[in-house]
C-alpha positions in Angstrom: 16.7 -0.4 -13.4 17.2 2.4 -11.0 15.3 1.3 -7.7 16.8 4.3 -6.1 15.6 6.9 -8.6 12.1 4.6 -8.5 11.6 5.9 -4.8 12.3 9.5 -5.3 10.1 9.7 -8.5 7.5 7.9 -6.7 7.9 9.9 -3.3 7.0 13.2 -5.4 4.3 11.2 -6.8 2.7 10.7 -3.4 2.8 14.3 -2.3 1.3 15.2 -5.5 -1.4 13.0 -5.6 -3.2 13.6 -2.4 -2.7 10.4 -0.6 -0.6 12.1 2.1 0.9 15.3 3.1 4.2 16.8 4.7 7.0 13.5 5.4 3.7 11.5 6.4 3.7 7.9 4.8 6.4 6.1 3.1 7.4 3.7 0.2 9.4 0.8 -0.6 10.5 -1.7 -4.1 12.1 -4.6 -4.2 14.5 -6.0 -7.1 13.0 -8.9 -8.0 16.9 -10.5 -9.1 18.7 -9.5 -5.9 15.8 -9.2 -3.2 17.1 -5.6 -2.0 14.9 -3.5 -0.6 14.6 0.2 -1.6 13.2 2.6 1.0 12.4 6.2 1.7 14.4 7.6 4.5 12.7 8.7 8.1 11.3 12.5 8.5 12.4 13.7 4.8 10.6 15.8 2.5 9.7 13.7 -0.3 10.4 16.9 -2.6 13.9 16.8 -1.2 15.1 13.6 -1.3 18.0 12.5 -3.3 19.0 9.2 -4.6 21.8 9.1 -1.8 19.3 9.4 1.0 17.3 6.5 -0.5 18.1 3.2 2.0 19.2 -0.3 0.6 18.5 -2.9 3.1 18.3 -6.7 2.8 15.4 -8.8 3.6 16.2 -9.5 7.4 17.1 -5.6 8.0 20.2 -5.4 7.3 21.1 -2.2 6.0 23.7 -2.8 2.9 23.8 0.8 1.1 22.6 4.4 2.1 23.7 6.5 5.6 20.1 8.1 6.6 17.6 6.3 8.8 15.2 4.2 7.1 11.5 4.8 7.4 10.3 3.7 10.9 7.8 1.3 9.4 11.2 -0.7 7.6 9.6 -3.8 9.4 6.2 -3.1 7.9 7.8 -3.6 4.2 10.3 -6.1 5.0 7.5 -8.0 7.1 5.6 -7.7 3.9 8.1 -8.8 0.9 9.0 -11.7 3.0 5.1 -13.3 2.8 4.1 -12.4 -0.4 6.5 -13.4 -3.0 5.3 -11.9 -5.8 4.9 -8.0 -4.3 7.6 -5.4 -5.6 6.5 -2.4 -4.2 4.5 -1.0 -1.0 2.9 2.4 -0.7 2.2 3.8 3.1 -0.4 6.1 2.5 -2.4 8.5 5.1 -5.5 9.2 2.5 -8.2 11.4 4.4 -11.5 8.8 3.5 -10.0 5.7 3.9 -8.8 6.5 7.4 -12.4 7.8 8.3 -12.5 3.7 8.2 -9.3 3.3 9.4 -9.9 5.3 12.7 -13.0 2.9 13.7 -11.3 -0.3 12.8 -13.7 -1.0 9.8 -12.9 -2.6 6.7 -13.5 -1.4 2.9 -15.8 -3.8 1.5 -15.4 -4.0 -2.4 -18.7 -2.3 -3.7 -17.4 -1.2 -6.7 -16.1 -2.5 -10.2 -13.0 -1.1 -9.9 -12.4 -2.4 -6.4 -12.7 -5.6 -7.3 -10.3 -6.3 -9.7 -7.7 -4.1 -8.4 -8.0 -4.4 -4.0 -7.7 -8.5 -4.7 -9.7 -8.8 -1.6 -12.0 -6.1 1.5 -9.9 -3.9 3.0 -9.2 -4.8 6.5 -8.1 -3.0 9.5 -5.4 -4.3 11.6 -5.6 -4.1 15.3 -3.9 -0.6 16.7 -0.2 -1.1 17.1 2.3 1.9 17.1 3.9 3.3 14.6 7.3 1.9 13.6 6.5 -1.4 16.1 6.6 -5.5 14.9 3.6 -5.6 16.4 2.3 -3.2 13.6 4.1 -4.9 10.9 2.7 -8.4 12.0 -1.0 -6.6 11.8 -0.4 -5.0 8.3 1.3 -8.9 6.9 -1.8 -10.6 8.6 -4.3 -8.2 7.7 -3.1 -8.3 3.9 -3.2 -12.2 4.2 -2.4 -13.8 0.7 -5.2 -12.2 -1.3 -5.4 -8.8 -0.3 -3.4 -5.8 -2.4 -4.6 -3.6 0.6 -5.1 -2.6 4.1 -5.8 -0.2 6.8 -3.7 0.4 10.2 -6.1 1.3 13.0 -6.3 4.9 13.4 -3.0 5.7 11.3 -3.5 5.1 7.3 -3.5 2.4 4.6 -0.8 0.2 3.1 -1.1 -0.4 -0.2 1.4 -3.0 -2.6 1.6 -4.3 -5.8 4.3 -6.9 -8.4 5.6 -3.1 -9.0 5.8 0.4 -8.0 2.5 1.6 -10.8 0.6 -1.1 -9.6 1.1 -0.3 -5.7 0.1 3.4 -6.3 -3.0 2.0 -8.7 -4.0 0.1 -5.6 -3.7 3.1 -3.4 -5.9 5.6 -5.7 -8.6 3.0 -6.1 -8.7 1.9 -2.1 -9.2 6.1 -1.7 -11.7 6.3 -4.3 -13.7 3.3 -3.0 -13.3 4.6 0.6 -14.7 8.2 -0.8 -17.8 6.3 -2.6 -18.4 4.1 0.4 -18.3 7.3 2.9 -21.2 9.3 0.7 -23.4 5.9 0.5 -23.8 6.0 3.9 -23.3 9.9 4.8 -26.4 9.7 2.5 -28.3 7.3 4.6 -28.1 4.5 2.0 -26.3 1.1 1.8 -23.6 -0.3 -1.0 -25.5 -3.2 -3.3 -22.2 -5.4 -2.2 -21.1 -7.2 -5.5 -21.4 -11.0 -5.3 -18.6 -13.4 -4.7 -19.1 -15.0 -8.2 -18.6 -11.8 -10.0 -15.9 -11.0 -8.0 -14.3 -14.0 -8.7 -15.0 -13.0 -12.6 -13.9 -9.8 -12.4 -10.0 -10.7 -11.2 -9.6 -13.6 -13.5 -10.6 -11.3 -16.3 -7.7 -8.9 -14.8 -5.3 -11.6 -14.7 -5.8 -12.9 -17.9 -7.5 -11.0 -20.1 -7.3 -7.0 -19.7 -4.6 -5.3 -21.1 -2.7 -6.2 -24.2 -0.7 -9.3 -25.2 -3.1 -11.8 -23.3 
């Protein structure tokens, strides 16, 4: 597979899909066989980037192919691929309702069908870190936890992953869609009928190993 035509297809899929705007955000895959990690470059136009400007870097940093920057959160992705074993690809997002969340240090509870099969577990916002720091990536690996396809960073946007690149940007639309429903709830004076644990529970084993064909 092409890893490095992955990130610029996906990179125009992020600016088209509303998620983010200008070089804001980022995006990573891993190959699963070698354990290289595929990044967008730093402060690039996603419509302009090439497969040469994508960076190849190993799992503790190490740069191996690719002469521009990587993204300043590289530590955020790499902190991330090295807890959860069976994540492929992470999306860096800067959607507008989740960081109404993101920007009090709330969490996304899963009030809707959707989220509950797809987020794996709430939403939760890390403590604020700056951008590009370890102390940010520690937040975002801690915040994600073993469960969780999702997170916020305090005041700066949501990090989304996935076992590969459809199912990281699946995570991302429905953690902005749940954010959007959750906002107009209580913009409307009302409160979310949370979902119980049980169904929950129901809800991602039917995901696992039922939806979708062959299983």
């Amino acid at each position: 597979m092409n890893y490095r035509k992955l990130i610029v297809d996906s990179g125009i899929k992020l600016l088209g899909s509303g998620l983010t705007v200008e070089t804001w955000g980022n995006i990573s895959c891993r190959d699963p066989e070698t354990g290289l990690v595929y990044m967008t470059p730093s402060a690039m136009s996603y419509n302009t980037i090439t497969e040469e400007d994508v960076v190849v870097s190993a799992l503790d940093g190490t740069v191996v192919q690719g002469s521009r920057k990587p993204t300043i959160e590289k530590d955020l992705h790499l902190s991330i691929y090295r807890a959860r074993n069976e994540v492929n690809a992470v999306v860096h997002t800067h959607p507008i309702y989740s960081m109404i969340y993101s920007c009090q240090g709330k969490m996304i509870p899963l009030i809707i069908d959707e989220a509950a099969q797809a987020l794996g577990d709430v939403c939760r916002c890390t403590k604020y870190a700056l951008p590009g720091s370890m102390q940010l990536a520690e937040e975002c690996a801690k915040a994600l936890g073993t469960e969780a396809n999702s997170c916020l960073l305090n005041s700066h946007g949501a990090v989304c992953i996935g076992a590969d690149m459809d199912a990281a940007f699946k995570v991302a639309t429905v953690l902005e869609v749940t954010a959007q429903i959750y906002y107009m709830v209580e913009a409307t004076g009302g409160r979310p009928m949370m979902i119980s644990d049980e169904n929950i529970a129901a809800m991602k084993n039917f995901v696992k190993n039922h939806y979708g064909q062959g299983k």
